[in-house]
C-alpha positions as CSV (number, residue, x, y, z in Angstrom):
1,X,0.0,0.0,0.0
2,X,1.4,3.5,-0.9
3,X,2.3,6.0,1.6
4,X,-1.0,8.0,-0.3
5,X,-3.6,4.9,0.0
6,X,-4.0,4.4,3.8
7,X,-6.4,3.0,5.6
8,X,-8.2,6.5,6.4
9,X,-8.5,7.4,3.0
10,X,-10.1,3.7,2.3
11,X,-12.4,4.1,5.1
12,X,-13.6,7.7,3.6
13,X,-14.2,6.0,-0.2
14,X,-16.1,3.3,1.3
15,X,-18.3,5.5,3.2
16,X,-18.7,8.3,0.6
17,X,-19.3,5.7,-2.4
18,X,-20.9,2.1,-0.5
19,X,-18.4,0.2,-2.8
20,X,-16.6,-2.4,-0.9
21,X,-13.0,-2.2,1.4
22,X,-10.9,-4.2,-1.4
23,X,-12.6,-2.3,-5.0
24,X,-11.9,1.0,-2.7
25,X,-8.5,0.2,-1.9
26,X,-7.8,-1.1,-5.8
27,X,-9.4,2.4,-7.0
28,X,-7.6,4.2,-4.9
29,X,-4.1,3.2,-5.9
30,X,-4.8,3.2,-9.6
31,X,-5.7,7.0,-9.1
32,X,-2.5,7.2,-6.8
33,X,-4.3,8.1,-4.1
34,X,-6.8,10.9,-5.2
35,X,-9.8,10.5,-3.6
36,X,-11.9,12.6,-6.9
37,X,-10.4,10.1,-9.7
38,X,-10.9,7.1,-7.2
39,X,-14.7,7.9,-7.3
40,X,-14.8,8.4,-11.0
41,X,-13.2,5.0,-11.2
42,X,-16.0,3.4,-9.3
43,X,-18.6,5.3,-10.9
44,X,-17.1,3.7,-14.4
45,X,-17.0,0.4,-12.9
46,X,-20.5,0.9,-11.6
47,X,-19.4,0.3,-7.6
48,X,-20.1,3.9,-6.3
49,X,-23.6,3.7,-5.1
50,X,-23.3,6.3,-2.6
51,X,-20.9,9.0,-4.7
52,X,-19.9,12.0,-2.9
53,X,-23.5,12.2,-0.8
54,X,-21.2,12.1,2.8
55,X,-20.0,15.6,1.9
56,X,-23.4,17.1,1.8
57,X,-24.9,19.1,4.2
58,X,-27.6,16.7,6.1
59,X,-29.5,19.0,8.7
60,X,-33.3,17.1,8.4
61,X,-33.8,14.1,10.9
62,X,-35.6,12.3,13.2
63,X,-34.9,11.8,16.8
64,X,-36.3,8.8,17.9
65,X,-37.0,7.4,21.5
66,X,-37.2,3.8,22.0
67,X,-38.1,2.0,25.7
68,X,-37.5,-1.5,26.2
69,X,-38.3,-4.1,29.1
70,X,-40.8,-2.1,30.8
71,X,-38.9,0.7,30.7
72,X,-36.2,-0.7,32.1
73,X,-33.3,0.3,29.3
74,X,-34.2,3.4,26.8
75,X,-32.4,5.0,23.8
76,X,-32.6,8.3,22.2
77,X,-31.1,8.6,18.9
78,X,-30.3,11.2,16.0
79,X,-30.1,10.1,12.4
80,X,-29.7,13.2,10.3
81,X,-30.6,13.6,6.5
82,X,-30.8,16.4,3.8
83,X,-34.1,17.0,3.4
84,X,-37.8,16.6,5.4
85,X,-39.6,15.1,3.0
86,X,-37.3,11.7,3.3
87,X,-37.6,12.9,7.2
88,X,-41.2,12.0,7.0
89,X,-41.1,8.9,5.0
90,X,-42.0,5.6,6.7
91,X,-38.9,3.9,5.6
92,X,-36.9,6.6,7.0
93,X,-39.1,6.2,10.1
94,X,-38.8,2.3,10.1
95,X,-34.8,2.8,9.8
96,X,-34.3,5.1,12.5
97,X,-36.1,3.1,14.6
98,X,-34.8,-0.3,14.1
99,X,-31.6,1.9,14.9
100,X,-32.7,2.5,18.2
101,X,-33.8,-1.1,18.7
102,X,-30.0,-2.0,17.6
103,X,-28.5,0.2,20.1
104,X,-31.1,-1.1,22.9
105,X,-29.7,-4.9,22.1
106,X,-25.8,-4.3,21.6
107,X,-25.1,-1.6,23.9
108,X,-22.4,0.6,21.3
109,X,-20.4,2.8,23.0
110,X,-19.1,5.3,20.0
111,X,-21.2,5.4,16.3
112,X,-17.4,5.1,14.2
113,X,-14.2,4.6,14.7
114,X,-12.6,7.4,14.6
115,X,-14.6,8.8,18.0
116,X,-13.0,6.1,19.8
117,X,-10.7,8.3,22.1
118,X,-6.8,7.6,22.0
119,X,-6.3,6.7,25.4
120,X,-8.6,3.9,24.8
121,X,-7.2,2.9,21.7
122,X,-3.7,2.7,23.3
123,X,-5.3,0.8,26.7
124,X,-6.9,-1.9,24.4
125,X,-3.8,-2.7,22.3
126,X,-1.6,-2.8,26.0
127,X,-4.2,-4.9,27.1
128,X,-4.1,-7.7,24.1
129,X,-0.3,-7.3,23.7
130,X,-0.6,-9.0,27.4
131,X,-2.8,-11.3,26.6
132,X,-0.9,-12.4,23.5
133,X,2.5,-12.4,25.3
134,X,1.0,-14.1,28.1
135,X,-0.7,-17.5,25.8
136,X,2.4,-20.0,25.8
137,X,1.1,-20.5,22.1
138,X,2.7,-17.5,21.3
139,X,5.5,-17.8,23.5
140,X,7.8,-18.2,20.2
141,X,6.6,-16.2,17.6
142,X,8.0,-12.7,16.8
143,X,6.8,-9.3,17.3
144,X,5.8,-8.8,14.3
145,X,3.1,-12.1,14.7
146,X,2.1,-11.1,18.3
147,X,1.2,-7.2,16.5
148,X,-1.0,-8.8,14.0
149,X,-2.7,-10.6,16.9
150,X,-2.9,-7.6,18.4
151,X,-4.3,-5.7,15.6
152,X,-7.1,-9.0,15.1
153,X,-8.4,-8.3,18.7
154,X,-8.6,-4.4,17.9
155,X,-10.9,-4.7,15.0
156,X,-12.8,-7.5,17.5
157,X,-13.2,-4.5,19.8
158,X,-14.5,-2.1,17.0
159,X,-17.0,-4.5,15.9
160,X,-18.1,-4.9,19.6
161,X,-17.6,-1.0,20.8
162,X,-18.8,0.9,17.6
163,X,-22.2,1.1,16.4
164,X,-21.5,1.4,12.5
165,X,-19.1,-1.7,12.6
166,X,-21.1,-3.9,14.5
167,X,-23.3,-6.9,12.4
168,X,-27.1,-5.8,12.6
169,X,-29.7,-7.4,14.8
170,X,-32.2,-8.0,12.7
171,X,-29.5,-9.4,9.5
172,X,-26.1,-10.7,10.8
173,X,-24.6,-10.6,7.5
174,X,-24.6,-6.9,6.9
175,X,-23.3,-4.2,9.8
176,X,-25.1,-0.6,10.8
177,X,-22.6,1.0,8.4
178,X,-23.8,-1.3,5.5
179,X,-27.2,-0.3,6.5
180,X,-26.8,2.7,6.4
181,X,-25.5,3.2,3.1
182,X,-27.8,1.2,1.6
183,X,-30.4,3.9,2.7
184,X,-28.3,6.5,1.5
185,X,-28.5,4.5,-1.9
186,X,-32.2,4.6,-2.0
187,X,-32.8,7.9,-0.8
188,X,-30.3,9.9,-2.6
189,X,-29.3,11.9,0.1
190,X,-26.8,11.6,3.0
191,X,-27.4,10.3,6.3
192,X,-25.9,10.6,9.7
193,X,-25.9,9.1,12.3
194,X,-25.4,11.5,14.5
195,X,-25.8,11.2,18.4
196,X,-26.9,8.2,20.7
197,X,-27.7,8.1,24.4
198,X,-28.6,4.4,26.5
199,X,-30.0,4.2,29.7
200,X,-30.1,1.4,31.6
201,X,-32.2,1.0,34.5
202,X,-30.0,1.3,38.1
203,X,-26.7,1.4,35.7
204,X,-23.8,2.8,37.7
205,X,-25.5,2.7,41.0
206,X,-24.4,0.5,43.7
207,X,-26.5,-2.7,44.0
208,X,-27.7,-3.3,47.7
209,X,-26.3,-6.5,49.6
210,X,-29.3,-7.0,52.3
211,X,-32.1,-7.8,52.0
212,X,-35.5,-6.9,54.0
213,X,-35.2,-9.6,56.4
214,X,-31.6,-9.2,57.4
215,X,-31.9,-5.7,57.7
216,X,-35.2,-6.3,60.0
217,X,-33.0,-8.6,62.0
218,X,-30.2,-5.8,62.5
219,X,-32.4,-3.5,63.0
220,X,-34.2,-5.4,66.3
221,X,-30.8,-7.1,67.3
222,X,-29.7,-3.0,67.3
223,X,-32.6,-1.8,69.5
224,X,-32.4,-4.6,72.6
């Protein structure tokens, strides 16, 4: 790969045209790394289904508040797009809130990548160097091995941690970014996601360790 075809600039072709990692990466260094003639590229070879819509301004939406369990876990969500009459639309509707349903089920902590802070970034690959170093199975292979395990349990974490690379609830065999893009290809227009918030029920709150009975007890043994 050339200094000018990185991963970044894959992951930016992929998400502005919905053509696939590999046809991105195989446009991008035929046009030597320029992003304009590796969309024109596509667009001949009939892969850009999504061309250049990422880049446009998408201030129309829906924000849409989802409850589950008896109230018990809740979601509310932003999707953005360009215009309010796809706003209105019942597919539109139906896609931001099977959305919502997603994020109630697998819990994602950013919506990309690239809002996963540093810190974390650097924490996670500590973490699996140690875990790599630490499995005898590994005990003689070189650096360069135990990286690539390393760099294996990262994109495990992404898939886990961030909402567009996780698989989808309702179709395992596409993710939230592949959905999305494929309504972005039937709209016209772009779409955002662009904010999420989960509640869960009691979450961060200290559970109590008594119960009624013991406490009645310590209470009566207290007062004699």
């Amino acid at each position: 790969m050339s200094n000018q075809v990185t991963p970044a600039a894959i992951k930016a072709l992929r998400e502005k045209t919905g053509a696939g990692m590999m046809e991105c990466k195989s446009a991008l260094t035929e046009a030597d790394g320029n992003e304009e003639k590796a969309i024109e590229i596509l667009r001949k070879r009939g892969l850009a289904t999504a061309t250049k819509k990422a880049g446009r301004i998408a201030a129309e939406g829906l924000v849409n508040a989802y409850i589950h369990a008896g109230g018990k876990i809740g979601v509310l969500l932003e999707v953005n797009c360009e215009t309010d009459f796809v706003a209105r639309g019942e597919e539109f509707k139906t896609f931001v809130h099977d959305l919502a349903m997603h994020i109630t089920a697998a819990e994602p902590r950013y919506i990309a990548k690239d809002e996963v802070p540093q810190e974390v970034l650097d924490k996670e690959r500590e973490i699996a160097l140690d875990q790599a170093k630490a499995d005898p199975k590994n005990a003689s292979k070189p650096a360069q091995v135990l990286q690539q395990i390393v760099e294996g349990r990262l994109t495990k974490f992404y898939q886990e941690a961030c909402l567009m690379e996780q698989p989808f609830v309702k179709d395992q065999n596409i993710t939230v970014g592949d959905l999305v893009r494929s309504m972005i290809s039937k709209t016209g227009e772009n779409i955002r996601v662009r904010r999420f918030t989960r509640y869960k029920m009691g979450e961060g709150l200290e559970k109590r360790s008594a119960d009624l009975a013991g406490e009645v007890s310590e209470l009566l043994g207290g007062s004699q």
